[in-house]
C-alpha positions as CSV (number, residue, x, y, z in Angstrom):
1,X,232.1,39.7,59.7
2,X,228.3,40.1,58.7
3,X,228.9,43.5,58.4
4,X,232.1,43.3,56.4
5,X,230.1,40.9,53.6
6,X,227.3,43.3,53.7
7,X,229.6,45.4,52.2
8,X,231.2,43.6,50.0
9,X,227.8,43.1,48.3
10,X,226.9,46.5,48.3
11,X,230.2,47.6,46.9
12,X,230.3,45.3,44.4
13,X,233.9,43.4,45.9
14,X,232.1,40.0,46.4
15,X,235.2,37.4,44.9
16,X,233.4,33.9,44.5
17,X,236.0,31.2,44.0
18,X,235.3,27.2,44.4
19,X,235.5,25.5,47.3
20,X,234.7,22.6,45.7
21,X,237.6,19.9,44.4
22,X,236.4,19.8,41.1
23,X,236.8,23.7,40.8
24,X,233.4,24.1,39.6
25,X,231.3,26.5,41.3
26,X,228.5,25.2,42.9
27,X,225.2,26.4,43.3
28,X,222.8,25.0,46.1
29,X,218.9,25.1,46.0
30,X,217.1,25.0,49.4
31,X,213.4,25.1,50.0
32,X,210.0,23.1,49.7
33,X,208.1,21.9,47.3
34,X,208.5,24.5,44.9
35,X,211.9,24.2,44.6
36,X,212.0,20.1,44.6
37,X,209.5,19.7,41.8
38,X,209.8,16.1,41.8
39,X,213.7,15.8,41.8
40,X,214.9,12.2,42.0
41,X,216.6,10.6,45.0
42,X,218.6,8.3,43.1
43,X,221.7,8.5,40.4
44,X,219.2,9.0,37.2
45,X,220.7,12.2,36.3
46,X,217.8,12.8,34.2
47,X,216.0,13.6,37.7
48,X,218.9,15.2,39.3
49,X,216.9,18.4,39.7
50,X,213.6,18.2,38.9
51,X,210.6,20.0,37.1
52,X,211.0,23.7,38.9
53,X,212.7,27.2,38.3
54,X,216.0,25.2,39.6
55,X,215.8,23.0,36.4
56,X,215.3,25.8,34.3
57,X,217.8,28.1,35.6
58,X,220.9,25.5,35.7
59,X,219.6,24.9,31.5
60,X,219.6,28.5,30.9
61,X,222.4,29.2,32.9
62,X,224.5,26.1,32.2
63,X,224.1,26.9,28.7
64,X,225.3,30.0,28.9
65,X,228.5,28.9,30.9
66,X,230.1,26.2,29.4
67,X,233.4,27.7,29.7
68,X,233.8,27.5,34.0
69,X,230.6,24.6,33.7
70,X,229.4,25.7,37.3
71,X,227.3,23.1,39.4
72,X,224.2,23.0,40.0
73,X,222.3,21.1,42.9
74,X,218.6,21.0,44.2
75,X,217.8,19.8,48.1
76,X,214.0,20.7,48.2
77,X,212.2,18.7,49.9
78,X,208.5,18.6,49.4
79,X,206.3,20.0,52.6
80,X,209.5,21.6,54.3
81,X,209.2,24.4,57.0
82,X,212.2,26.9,57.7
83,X,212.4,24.4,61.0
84,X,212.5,21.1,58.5
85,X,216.0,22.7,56.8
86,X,217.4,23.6,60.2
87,X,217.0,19.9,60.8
88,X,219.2,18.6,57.9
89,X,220.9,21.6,57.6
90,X,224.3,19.5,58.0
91,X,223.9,17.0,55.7
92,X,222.3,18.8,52.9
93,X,224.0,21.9,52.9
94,X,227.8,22.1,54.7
95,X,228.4,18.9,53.7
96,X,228.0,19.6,50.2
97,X,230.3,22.9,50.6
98,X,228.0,24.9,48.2
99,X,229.6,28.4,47.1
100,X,226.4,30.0,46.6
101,X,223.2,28.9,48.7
102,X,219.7,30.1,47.5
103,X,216.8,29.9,49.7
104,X,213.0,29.6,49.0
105,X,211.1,29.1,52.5
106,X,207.9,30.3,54.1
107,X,204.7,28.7,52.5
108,X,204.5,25.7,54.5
109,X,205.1,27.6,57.6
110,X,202.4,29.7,56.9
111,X,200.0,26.6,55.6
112,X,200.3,25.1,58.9
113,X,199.7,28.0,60.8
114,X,196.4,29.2,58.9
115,X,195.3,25.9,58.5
116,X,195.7,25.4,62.7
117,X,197.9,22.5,62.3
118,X,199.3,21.3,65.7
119,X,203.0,21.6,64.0
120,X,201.6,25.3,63.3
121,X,201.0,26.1,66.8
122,X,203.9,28.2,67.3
123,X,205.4,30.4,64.5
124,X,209.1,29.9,64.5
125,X,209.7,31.1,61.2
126,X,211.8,34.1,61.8
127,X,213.8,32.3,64.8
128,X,214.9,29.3,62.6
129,X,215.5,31.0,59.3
130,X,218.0,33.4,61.7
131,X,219.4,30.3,63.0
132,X,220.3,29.0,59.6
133,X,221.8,31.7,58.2
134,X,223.9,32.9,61.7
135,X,225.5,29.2,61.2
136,X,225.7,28.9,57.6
137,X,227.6,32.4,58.3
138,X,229.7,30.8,61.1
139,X,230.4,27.6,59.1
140,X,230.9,29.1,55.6
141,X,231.7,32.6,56.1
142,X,232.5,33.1,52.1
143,X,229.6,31.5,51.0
144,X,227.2,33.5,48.5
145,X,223.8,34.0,49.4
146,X,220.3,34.4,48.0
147,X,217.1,34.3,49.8
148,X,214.0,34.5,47.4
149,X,211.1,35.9,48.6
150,X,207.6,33.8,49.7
151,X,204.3,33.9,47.7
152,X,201.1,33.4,47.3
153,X,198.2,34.5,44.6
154,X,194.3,34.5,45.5
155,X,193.3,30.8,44.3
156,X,192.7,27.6,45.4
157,X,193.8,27.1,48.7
158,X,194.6,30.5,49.4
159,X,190.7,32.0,48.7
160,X,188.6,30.7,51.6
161,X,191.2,32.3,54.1
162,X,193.1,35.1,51.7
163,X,193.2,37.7,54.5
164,X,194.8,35.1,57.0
165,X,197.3,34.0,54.1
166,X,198.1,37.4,53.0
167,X,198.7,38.6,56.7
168,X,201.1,35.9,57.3
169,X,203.0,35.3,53.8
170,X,203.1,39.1,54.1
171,X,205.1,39.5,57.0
172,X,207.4,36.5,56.2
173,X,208.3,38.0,53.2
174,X,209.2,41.9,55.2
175,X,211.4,39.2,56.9
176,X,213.0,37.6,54.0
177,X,214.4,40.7,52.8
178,X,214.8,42.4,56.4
179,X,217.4,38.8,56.9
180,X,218.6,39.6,53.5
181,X,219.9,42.8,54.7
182,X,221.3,41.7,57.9
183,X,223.5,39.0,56.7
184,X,224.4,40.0,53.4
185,X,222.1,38.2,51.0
186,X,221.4,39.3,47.7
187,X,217.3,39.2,47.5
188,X,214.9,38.4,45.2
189,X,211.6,39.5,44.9
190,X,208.5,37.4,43.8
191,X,205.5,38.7,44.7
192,X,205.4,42.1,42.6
193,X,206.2,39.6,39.5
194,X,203.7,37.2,39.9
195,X,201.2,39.9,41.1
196,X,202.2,41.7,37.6
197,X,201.6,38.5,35.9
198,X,198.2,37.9,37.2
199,X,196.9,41.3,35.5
200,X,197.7,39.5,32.4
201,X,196.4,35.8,33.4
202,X,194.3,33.9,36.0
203,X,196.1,33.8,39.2
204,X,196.0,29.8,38.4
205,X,197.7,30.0,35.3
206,X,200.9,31.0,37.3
207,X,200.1,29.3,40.4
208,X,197.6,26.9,39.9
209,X,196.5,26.4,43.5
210,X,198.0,29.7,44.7
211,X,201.2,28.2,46.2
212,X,202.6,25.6,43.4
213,X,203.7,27.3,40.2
214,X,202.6,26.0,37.1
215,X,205.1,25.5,34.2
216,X,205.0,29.5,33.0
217,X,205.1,30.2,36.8
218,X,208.3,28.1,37.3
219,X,209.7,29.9,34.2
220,X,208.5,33.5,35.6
221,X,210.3,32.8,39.0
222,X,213.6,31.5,37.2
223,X,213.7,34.5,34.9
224,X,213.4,36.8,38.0
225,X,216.0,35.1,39.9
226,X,218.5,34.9,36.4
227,X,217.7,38.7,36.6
228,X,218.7,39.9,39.9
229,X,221.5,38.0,40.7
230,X,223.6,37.9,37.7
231,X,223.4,41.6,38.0
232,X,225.0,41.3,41.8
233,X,227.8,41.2,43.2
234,X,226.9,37.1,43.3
235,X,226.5,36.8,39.4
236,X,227.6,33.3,39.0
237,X,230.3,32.8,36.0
C-alpha cells in the first residue's frame, strides 16, 4: 500500500476528496511549539490557531480558496517530542479524520538529548515518528501527508553546544525526508531557507533563540511550505 501511494505522489495521481461531513477538506497541523504559537484551547475562534506559519498559511491559503473553503486545524502543543504525539495520537489526529496531516517534529527531542535531560536518555526519535506514520498509514490509508523538516540556526540556545545541536538536528532531519520517502510524504525543506535567510539577517531575526521563529521566520517557513506543496501532488484546493 505504501508503495502504491508513493507512486501516486510521484506520478502526480494523488485524488484528495473529504472525509470530513461538512465536505470541506481538512488540513491538520502536528508539532511543538513552533507550530502551536500560542493557539487557544477554548471556542474563541480568534485563537483557534495561533500566532505561527499555521495561522499564516490558513490566511493566505483560505483567502485564496473561498470557493471549496478548506479547513484548517492546529494541534501543537508546546514542548512536544515525536513520543508526546504518539501519545495523543488518537485523539488529536484520527479522531479528527484530517485529509491532509502536516508534521513539524524534532527540536525538543534533540533539546533534551543535548541538554542530558533524563526524558533525553534514550533517542527514540526515529522509532516513534515510524510508529506514527505506519498507523496513521494503517488507520487512514488515503490521508495526505507532509512532514516539514527540523531546524536550528547558531543563536541563543543553540551557541554554547552548536556542534552537539547540529549533529543531532542534522540527522533527524536525513530522517524526516528519508520517512518522507518511505511512506509517501510530500517533504518540505527548512533549513537551506532559513540558512539562506541568515546571509541576509542575524540568525535571531529569523529565529530569535535559534529554535522559535520570530514573526518574519514564521512567514519564511509558511511561504516555503505554500511553495512546495501546492505544487504536489497534495496541493490543497
Amino acid at each position: 500500500m505504501i508503495r502504491i501511494l508513493l507512486e501516486m505522489v510521484k506520478e502526480g495521481m494523488w485524488n484528495m476528496t473529504s472525509s470530513t461531513n461538512t465536505g470541506r477538506t481538512r488540513i491538520l497541523f502536528q508539532g511543538d511549539s513552533i507550530t502551536d504559537g500560542g493557539r487557544g484551547r477554548n471556542e474563541d475562534a480568534n485563537h483557534w490557531l495561533g500566532q505561527s506559519y499555521v495561522y499564516l498559511i490558513a490566511g493566505a491559503l483560505g483567502s485564496r480558496l473561498t470557493a471549496t473553503r478548506p479547513e484548517f486545524v492546529n494541534r501543537g502543543i508546546s514542548g512536544d517530542r515525536v513520543s508526546d504525539l504518539y501519545a495523543r495520537w488518537n485523539e488529536d489526529t484520527f479522531s479528527l479524520k484530517p485529509d491532509l496531516l502536516s508534521i513539524l517534529i524534532g527540536v525538543n527531542d534533540a533539546w533534551r538529548i543535548v541538554e542530558q535531560e533524563p526524558s533525553g536518555v534514550t533517542d527514540r526519535f526515529e522509532r516513534a515518528y515510524r510508529h506514527i506514520l505506519e498507523e496513521t498509514r494503517e488507520v487512514q490509508p488515503d490521508i495526505g501527508l507532509v512532514l516539514c523538516e527540523p531546524f536550528i540556526l547558531k543563536t541563543g540556545a543553540t551557541e554554547a553546544r552548536w556542534d552537539i545541536w547540529q549533529e543531532k538536528i542534522t540527522g533527524y532531519q536525513q530522517l524526516t525526508r528519508q520517512l518522507a520517502d518511505e511512506f509517501g510524504a510530500v517533504f518540505v525543506p527548512l533549513q537551506s531557507v532559513l540558512n539562506e535567510a541568515s546571509t541576509k539577517a542575524d540568525a535571531s531575526y529569523w529565529l530569535h533563540d535559534g529554535v522559535h521563529p520570530t514573526a518574519v521566520g514564521h512567514q519564511l517557513i509558511a511561504d516555503q511550505w505554500i511553495d512546495i506543496v501546492q505544487k504536489s501532488p497534495l496541493a490543497i484546493r
